[in-house]
C-alpha positions as CSV (number, residue, x, y, z in Angstrom):
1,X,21.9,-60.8,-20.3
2,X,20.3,-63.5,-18.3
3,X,18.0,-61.2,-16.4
4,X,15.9,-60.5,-20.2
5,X,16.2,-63.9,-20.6
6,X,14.8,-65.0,-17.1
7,X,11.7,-62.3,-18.2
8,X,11.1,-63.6,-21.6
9,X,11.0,-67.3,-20.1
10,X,8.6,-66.0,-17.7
11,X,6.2,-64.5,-20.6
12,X,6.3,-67.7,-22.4
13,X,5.2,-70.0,-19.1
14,X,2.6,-67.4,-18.4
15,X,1.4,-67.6,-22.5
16,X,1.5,-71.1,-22.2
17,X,-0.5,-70.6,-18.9
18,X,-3.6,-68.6,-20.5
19,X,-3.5,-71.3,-23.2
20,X,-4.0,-73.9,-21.2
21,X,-6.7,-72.1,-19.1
22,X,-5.1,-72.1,-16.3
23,X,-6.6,-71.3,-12.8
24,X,-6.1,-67.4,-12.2
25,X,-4.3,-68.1,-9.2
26,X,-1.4,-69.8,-11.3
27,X,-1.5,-66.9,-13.7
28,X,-1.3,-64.1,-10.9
29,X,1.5,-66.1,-9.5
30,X,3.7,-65.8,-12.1
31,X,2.8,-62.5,-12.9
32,X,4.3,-61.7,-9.7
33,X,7.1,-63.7,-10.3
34,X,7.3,-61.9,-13.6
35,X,7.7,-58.5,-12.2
36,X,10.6,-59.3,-9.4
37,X,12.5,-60.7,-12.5
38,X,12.2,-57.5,-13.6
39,X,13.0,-55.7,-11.4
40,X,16.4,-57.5,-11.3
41,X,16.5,-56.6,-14.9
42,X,16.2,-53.0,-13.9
43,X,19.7,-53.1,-11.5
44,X,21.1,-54.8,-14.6
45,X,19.8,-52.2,-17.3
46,X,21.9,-49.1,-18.6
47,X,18.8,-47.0,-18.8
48,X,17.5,-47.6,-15.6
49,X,15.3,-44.7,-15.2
50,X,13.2,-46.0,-17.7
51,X,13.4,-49.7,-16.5
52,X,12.0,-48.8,-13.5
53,X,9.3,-47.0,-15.0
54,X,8.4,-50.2,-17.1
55,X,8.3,-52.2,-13.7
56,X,6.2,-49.7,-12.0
57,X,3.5,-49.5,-14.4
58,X,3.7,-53.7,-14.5
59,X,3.2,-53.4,-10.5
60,X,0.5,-50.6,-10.4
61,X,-1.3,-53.3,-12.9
62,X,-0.6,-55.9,-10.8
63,X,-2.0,-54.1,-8.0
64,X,-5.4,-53.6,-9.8
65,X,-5.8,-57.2,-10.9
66,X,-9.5,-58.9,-10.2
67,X,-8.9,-62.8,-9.5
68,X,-12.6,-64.7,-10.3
69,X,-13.1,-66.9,-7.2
């Protein structure tokens, strides 16, 4: 399934991310990135009811995010 694997690559740049103490900006970008991938994951998923739940609550999180200038 490369759409999990395209999601779980995307966790590990963002870990390495908040390791490296990235800028916020960088981080917020590829949280973004993140949930796009899965929402492709979703059209790929056999449950996707629940899929798309998942991604909802990832964008209504998203959506409340505080970047520090």
């Amino acid at each position: 399934m490369d759409e999990a694997r395209a999601v779980m690559d995307r966790l590990d740049r963002i870990d390495a991310l908040q390791r490296e103490r990235a800028h916020p900006h960088a981080v917020l970008a590829e949280l973004r990135e993140l949930v796009r991938e899965a929402e492709e994951w979703v059209t790929a998923e056999r449950e996707p009811a629940r899929a798309a739940a998942a991604v909802a609550r990832c964008k209504e999180a998203l959506d409340g995010a505080i970047v520090p200038a």
